[in-house]
C-alpha positions as YAML, in Angstrom:
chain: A
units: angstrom
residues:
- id: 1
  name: UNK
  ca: [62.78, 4.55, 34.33]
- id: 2
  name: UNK
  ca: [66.14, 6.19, 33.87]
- id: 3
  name: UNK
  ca: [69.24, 4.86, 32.51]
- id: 4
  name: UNK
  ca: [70.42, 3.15, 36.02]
- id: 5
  name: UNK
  ca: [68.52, 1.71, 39.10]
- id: 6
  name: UNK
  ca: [69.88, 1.49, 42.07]
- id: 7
  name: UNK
  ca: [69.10, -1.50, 44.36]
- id: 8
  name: UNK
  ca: [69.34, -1.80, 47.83]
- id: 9
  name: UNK
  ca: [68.14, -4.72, 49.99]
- id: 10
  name: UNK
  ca: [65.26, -4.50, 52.22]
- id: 11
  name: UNK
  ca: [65.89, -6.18, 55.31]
- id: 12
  name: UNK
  ca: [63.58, -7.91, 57.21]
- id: 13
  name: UNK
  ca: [64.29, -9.90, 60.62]
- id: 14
  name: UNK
  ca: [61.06, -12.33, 60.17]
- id: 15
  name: UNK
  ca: [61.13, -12.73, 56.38]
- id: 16
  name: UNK
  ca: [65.39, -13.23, 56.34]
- id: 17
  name: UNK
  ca: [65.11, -16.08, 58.38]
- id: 18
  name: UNK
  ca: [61.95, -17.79, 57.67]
- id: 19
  name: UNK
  ca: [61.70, -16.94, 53.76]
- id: 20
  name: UNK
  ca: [62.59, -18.49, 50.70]
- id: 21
  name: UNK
  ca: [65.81, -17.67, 48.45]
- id: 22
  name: UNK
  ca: [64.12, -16.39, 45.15]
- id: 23
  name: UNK
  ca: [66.62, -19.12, 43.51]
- id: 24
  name: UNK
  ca: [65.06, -21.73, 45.59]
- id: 25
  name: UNK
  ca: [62.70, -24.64, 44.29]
- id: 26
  name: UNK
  ca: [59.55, -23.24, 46.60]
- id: 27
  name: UNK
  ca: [59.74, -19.61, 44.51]
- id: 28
  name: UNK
  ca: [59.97, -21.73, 41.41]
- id: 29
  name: UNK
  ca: [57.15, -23.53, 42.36]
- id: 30
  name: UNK
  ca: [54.40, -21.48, 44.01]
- id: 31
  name: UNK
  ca: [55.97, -18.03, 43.50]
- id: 32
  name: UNK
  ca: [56.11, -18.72, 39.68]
- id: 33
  name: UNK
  ca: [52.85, -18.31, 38.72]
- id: 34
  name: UNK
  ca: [51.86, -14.93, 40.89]
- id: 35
  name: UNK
  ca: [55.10, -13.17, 40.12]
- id: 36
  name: UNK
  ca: [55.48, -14.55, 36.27]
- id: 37
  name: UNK
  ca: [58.21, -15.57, 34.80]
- id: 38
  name: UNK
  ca: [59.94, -12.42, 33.72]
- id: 39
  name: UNK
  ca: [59.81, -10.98, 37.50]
- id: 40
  name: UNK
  ca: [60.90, -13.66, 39.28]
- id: 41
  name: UNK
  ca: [63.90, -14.44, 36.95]
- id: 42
  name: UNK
  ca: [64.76, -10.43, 37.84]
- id: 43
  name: UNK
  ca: [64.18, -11.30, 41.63]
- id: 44
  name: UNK
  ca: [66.51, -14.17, 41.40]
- id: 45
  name: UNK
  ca: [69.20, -11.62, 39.39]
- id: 46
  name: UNK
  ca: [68.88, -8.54, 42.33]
- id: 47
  name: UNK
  ca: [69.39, -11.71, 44.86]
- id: 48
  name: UNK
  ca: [72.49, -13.00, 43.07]
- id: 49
  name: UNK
  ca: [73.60, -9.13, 42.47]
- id: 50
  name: UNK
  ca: [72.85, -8.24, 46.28]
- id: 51
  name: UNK
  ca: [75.34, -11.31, 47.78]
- id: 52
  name: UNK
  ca: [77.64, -9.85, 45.43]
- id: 53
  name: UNK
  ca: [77.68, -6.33, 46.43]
- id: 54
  name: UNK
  ca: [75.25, -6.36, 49.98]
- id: 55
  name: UNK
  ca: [74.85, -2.57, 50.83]
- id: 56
  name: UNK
  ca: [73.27, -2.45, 46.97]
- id: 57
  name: UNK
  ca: [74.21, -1.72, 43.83]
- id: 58
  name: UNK
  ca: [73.64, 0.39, 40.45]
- id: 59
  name: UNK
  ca: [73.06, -1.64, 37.73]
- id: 60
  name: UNK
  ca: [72.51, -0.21, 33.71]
- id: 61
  name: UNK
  ca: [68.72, -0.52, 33.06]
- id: 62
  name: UNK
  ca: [69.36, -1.35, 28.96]
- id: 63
  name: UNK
  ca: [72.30, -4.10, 29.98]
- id: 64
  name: UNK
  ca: [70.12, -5.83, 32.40]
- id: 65
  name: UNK
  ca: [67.45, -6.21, 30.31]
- id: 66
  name: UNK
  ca: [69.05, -7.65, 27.52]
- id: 67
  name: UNK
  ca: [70.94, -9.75, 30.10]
- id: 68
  name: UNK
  ca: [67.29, -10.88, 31.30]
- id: 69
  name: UNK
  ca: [66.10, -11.46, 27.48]
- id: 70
  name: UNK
  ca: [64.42, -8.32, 27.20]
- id: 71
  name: UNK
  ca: [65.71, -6.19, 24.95]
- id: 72
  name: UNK
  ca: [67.79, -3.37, 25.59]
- id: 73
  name: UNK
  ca: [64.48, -1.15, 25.84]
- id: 74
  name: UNK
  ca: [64.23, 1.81, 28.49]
- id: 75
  name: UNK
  ca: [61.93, 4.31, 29.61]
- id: 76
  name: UNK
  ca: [58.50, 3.29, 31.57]
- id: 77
  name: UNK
  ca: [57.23, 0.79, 29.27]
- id: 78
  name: UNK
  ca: [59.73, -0.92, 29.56]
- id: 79
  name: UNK
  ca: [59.65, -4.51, 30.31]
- id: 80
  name: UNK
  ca: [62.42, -4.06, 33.27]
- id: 81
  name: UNK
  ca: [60.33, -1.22, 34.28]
- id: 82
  name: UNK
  ca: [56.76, -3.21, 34.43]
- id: 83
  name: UNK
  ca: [58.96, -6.36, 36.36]
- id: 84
  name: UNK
  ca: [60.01, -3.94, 38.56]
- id: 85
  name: UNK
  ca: [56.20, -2.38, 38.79]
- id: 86
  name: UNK
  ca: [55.32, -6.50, 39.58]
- id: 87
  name: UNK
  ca: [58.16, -7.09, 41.96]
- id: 88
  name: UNK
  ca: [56.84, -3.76, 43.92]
- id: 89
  name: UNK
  ca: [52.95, -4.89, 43.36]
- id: 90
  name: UNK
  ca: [53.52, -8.39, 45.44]
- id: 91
  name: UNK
  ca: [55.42, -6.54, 48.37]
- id: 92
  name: UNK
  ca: [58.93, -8.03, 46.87]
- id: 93
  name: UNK
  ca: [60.28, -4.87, 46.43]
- id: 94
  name: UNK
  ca: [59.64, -1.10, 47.19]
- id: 95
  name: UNK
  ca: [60.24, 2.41, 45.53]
- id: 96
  name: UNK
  ca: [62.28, 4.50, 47.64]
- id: 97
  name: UNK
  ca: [62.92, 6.84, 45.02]
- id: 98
  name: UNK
  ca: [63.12, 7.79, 41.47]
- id: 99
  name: UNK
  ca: [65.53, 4.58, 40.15]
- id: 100
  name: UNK
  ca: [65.92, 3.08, 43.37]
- id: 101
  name: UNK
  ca: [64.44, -0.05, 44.72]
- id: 102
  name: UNK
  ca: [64.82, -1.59, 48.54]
- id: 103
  name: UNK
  ca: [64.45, -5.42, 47.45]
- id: 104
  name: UNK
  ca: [63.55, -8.56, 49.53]
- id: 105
  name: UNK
  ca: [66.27, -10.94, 49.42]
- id: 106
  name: UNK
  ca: [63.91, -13.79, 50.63]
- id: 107
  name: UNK
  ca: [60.46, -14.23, 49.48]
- id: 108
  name: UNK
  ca: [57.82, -14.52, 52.30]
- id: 109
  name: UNK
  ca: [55.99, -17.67, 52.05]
- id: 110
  name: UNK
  ca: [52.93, -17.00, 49.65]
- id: 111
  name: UNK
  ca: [49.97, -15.74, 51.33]
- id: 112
  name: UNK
  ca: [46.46, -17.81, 51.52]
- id: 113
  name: UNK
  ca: [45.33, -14.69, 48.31]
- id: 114
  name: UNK
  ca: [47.83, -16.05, 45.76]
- id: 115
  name: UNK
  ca: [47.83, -19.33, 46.99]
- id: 116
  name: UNK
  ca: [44.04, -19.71, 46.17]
- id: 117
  name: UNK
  ca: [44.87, -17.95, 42.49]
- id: 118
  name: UNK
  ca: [47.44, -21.34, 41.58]
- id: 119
  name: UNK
  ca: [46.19, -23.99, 39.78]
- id: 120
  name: UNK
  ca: [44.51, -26.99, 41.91]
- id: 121
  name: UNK
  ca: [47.67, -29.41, 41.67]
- id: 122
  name: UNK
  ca: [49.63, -26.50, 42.82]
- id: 123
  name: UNK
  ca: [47.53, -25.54, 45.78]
- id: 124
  name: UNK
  ca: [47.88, -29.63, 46.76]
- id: 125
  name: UNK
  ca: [51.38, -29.55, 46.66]
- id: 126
  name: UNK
  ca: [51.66, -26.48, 48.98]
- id: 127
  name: UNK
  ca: [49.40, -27.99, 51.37]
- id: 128
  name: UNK
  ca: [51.35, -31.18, 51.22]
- id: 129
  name: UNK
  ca: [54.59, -29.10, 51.81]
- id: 130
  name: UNK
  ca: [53.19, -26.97, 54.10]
- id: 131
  name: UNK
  ca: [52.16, -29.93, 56.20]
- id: 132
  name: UNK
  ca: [55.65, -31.74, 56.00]
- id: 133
  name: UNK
  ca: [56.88, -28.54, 57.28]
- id: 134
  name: UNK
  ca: [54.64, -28.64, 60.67]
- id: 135
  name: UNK
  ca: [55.46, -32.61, 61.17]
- id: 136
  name: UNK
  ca: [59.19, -31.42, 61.17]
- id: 137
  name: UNK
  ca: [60.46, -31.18, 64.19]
- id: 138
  name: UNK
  ca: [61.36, -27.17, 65.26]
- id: 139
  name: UNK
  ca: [64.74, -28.21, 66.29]
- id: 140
  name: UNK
  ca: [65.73, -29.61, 62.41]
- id: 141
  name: UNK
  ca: [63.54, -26.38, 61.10]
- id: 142
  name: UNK
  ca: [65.69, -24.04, 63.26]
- id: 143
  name: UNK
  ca: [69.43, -25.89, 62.08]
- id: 144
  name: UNK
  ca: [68.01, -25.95, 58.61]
- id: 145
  name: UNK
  ca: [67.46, -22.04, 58.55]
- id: 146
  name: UNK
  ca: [70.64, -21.49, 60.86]
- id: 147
  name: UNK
  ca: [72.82, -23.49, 58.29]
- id: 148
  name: UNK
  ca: [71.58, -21.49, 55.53]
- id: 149
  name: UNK
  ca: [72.35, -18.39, 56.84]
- id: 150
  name: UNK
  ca: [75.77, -19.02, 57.95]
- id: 151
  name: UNK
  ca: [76.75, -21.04, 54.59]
- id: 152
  name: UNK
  ca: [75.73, -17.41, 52.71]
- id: 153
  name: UNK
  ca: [77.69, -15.73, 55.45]
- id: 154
  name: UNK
  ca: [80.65, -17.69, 54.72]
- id: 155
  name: UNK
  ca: [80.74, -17.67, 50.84]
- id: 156
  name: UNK
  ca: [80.36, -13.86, 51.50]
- id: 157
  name: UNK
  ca: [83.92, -13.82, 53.07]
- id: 158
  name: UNK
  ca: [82.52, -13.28, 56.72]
- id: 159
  name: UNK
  ca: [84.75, -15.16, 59.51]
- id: 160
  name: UNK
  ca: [82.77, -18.05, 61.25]
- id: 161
  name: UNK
  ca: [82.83, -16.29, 64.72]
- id: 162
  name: UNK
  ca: [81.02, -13.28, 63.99]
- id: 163
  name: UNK
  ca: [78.63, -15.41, 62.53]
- id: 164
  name: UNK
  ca: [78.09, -17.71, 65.06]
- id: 165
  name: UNK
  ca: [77.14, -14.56, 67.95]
- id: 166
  name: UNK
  ca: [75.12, -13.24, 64.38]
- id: 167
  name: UNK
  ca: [72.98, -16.49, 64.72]
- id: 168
  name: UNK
  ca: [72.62, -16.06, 69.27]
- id: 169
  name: UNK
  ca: [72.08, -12.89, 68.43]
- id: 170
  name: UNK
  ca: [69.18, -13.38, 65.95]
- id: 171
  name: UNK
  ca: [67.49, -16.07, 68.53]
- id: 172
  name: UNK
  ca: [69.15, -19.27, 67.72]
- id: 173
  name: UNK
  ca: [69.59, -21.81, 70.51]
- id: 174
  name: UNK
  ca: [73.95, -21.19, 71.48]
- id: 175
  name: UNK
  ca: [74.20, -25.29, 70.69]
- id: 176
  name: UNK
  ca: [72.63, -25.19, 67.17]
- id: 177
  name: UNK
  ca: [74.85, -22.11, 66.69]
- id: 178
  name: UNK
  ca: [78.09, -24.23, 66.99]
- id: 179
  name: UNK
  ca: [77.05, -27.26, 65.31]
- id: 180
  name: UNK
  ca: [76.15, -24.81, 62.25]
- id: 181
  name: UNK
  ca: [79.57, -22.96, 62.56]
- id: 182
  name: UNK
  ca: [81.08, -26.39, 62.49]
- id: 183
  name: UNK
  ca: [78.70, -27.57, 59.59]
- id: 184
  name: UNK
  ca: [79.37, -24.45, 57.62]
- id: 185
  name: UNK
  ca: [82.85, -24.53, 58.00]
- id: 186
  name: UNK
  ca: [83.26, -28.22, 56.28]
- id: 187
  name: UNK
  ca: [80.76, -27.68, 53.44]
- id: 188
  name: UNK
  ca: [82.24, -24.35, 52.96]
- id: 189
  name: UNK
  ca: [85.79, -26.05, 52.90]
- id: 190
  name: UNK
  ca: [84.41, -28.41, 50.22]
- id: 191
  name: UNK
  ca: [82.38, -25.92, 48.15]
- id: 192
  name: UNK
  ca: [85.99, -24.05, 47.55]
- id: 193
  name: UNK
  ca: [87.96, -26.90, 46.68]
- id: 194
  name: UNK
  ca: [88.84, -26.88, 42.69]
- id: 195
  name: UNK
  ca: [87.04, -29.92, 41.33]
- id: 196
  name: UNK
  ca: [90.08, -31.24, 39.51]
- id: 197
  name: UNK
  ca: [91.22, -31.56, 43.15]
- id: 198
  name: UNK
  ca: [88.61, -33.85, 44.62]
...
């Protein structure tokens, strides 16, 4: 691995909207044990770096691995360099070419493979919160992904009207498209007051 990597994200129209934030409780729970511990907490860094900086960005290879608790080792041995090597094995991120990575930004939910690899309690739970998800009603499934988008949109610095014809465009019904814009633009409004003010 040389001295920098360059990561890019890897966009994907299914995966954006159905999958999981790396950061998220399901990744912790299910994706956890596949990816390890050391790969995911680099998935959940490119995520953060990515809605920082979200045409990609160059990072140092020896100060993000001491960032991540790895030592400031480089080269292919590297423990960056074998997370990476993970991250690339389970489809969460691709080479494109020497020091550059095109990274998921949302994890796919695991497949039936790795599911059968977690421990029994594990595999419950998923089937437990896979079956909450069908009982949900597609309607509250659809504003719950729509409202995530457009709060990431906002904290991003994008103006609510582009986002709202982002979300008709990607296949949201127009009505759950305005109540999100509306949603988003209260919690946003809250999110950015300073605390001592509330």
């Amino acid at each position: 691995m040389p001295t920098t990597v360059t990561v890019v994200p890897w966009p994907d129209s299914v995966i954006d909207q159905l999958g999981f934030d790396p950061r998220s409780t399901y990744a912790e729970r299910f994706w956890l044990p596949t990816l390890g511990p050391t790969s995911l907490l680099l998935s959940r860094r490119l995520a953060a770096e990515l809605d920082r900086a979200p045409d990609g960005v160059t990072l140092p290879v020896a100060e993000t691995s001491q960032a991540l608790g790895l030592g400031p080792r480089e080269g292919a041995n590297a423990p960056l360099a074998r997370s990476f090597d993970r991250l690339v094995q389970f489809d969460v991120a691709r080479v494109m070419e020497a020091g550059m990575y095109a990274v998921r930004r949302m994890l796919p939910p695991i497949n039936r493979r790795h599911l059968k690899r977690l421990p029994p309690a594990l595999q419950t739970a998923h089937t437990e919160w896979a079956e909450a998800q069908l009982a949900e009603r597609p309607a509250a499934n659809a504003r719950r992904r729509a409202r995530r988008l457009a709060i990431v949109l906002l904290e991003q610095g994008e103006d609510p009207d582009p986002i709202e014809q982002l979300l008709i465009a990607t296949g949201f019904h127009p009505s759950i498209c305005r109540e999100t814009i509306e949603w988003a633009r209260t919690e946003h409004a809250l999110l950015t007051v300073e605390p001592a003010a509330r």
